[in-house]
C-alpha positions in Angstrom: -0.4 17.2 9.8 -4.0 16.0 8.1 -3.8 16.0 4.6 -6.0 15.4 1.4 -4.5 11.9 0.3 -3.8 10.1 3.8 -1.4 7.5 1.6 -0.2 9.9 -0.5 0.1 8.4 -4.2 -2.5 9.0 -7.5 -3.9 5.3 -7.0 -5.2 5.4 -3.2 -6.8 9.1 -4.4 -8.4 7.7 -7.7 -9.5 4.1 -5.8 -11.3 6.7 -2.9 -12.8 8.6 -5.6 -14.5 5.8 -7.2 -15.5 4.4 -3.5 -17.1 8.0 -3.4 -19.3 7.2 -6.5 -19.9 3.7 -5.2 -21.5 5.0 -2.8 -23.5 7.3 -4.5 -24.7 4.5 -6.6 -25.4 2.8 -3.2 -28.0 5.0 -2.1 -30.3 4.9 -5.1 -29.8 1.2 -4.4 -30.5 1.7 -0.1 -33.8 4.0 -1.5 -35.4 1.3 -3.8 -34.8 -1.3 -1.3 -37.0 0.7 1.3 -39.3 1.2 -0.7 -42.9 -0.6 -1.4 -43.5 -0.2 -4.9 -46.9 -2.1 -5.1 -48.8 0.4 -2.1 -49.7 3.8 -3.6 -47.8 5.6 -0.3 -44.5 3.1 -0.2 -43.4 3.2 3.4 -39.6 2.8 3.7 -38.0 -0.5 5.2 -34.3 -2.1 6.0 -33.4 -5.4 5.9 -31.6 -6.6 9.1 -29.1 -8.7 10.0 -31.2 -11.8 10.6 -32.7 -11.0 7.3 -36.7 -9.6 8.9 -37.6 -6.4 6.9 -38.2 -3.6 9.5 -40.6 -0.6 8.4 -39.7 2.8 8.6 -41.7 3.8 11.5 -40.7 0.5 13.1 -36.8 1.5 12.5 -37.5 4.9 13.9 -39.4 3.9 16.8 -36.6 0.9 17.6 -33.9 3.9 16.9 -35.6 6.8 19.0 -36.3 4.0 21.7 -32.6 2.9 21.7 -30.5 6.5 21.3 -33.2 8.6 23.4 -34.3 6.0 26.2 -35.2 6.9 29.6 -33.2 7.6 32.7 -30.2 9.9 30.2 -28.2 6.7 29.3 -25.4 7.5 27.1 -25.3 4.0 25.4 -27.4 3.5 22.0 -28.9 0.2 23.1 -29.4 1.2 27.1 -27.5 -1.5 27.8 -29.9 -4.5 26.2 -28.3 -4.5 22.7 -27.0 -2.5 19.3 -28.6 0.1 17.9 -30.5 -0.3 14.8 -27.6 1.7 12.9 -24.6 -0.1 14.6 -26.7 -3.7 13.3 -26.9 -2.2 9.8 -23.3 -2.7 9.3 -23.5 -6.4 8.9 -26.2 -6.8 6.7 -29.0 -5.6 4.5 -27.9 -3.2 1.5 -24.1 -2.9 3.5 -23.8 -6.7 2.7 -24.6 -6.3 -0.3 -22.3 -3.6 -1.1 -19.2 -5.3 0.5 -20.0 -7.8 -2.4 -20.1 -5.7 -5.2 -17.4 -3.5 -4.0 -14.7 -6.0 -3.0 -15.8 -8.9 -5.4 -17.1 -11.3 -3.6 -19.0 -14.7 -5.0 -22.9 -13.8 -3.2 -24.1 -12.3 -0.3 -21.7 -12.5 2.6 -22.7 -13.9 5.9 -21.0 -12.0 8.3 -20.4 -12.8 11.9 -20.8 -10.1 14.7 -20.0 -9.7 18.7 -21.5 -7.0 21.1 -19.8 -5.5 24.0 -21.6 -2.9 25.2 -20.9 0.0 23.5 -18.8 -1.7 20.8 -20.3 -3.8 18.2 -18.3 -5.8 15.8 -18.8 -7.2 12.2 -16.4 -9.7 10.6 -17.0 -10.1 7.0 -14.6 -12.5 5.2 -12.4 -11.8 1.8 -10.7 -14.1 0.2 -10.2 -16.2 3.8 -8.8 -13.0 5.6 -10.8 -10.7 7.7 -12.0 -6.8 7.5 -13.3 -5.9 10.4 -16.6 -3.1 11.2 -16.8 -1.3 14.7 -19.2 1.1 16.0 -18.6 2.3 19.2 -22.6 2.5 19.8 -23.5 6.0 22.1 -25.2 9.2 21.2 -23.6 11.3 23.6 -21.6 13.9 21.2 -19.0 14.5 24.1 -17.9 10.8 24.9 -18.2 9.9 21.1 -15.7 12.7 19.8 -13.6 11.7 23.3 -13.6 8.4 21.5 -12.5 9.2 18.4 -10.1 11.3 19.5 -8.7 8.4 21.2 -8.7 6.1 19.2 -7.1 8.3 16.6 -4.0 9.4 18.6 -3.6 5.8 19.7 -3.7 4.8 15.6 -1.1 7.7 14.7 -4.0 8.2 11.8 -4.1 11.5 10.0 -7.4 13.3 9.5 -9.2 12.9 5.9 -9.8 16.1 4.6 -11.5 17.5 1.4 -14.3 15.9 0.1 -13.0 12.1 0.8 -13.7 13.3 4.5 -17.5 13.4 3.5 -17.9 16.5 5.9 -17.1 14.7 8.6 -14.7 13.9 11.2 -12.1 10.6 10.0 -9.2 9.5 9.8 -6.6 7.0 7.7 -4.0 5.1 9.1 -3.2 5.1 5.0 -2.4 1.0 5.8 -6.2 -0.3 5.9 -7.8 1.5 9.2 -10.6 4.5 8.8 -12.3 5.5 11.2 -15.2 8.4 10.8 -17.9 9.9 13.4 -21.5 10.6 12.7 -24.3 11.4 15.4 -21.7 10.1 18.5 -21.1 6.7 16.9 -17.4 6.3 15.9 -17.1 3.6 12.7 -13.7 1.9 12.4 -13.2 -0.4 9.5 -10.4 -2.3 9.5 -8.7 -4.0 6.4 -5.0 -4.3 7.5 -5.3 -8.1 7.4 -6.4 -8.6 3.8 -3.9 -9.7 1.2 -2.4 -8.6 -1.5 -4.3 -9.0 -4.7 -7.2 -9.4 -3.1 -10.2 -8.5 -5.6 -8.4 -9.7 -8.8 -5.8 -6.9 -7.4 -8.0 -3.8 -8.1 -8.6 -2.4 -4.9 -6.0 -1.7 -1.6 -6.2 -2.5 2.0 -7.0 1.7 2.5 -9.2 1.6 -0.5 -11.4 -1.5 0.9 -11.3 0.3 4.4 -12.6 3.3 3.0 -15.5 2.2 0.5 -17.0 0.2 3.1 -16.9 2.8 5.4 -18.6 5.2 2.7 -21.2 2.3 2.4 -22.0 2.2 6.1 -22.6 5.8 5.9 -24.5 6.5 3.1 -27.3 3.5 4.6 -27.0 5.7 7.8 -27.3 8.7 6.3 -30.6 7.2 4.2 -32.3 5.6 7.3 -32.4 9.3 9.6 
């Protein structure tokens, strides 16, 4: 039966309230990073993975290229690669949040695998892993098919209220969330960090879930 507080205590509620504002904080940090401040029109940018600085229309083109591509294929990258959004998650301003939000010394250098249509992101905390998917289509049918999958299969509840973000998730309440935006299903997985980690401020769930909320919010920024 969903419910408001997936694990069910005042701490988990109050840590994913403060993700909520992190990430709020986050996008006024995602907007001034794409922004040119020294050209009279600034034309908005992300940073990659592989640290290039893509513009605005270069993003769009590279996304409307890889989610609308010829010949109806379902798959973000028509088979050659990630989308632009699934490669956000493992670097740029999302790095940089990871940072900030789970105390980390610098700017992590995660690792990342692509089997068409999942990608995967591995950033390390504290010598244990929390691990990014993005199961990488556009089709709205075989993305919620997805999602609905993978939720049963987790025995995850659905998010609801504003911690859902108005859209559809779900919490294992252990350290899995999982939401879906625009056909792309984003699992973050933080069941393998220990306890403590981030001088012992933050949960498995909590980690999970601002990261998630990171991930979006970029998303949301670069449409």
């Amino acid at each position: 039966m969903p419910s408001t507080i997936p694990t069910g205590s005042a701490r988990p509620r109050a840590a994913w309230l403060c993700a909520i504002a992190a990430s709020a904080v986050l996008l006024s940090g995602c907007a001034s990073a794409t922004a040119e401040p020294a050209e009279p029109a600034p034309q908005p940018s992300h940073t990659m993975p592989d640290g290039t600085v893509m513009s605005g229309a270069e993003h769009a083109e590279h996304a409307d290229g890889a989610e609308h591509g010829d010949g109806g294929e379902h798959h973000a990258s028509d088979g050659e690669g990630p989308s632009a959004a699934a490669e956000m998650v493992c670097g740029g301003q999302v790095a940089t949040a990871a940072a900030s939000m789970l105390g980390l010394e610098g700017t992590p250098e995660p690792s990342s695998s692509w089997d068409a249509p999942m990608f995967t992101c591995t950033y390390e905390v504290d010598g244990a892993p929390i691990v990014l998917t993005v199961h990488d289509v556009t089709d709205a049918d075989e993305g919620q098919q997805h999602f609905d999958e993978l939720q049963a299969s987790l025995g995850a509840e659905e998010i609801e209220g504003m911690l859902g973000l108005g859209l559809p998730s779900f919490s294992t309440g252990d350290g899995v969330v999982g939401f879906l935006r625009d056909g792309k299903t984003l699992t973050v997985d933080a069941t393998a960090l220990p306890d403590g980690f981030a001088d012992g401020s933050m949960t498995q769930d909590g980690a999970a879930y601002a990261l998630a909320s990171a991930v979006l919010v970029c998303w949301v920024e670069h449409d």
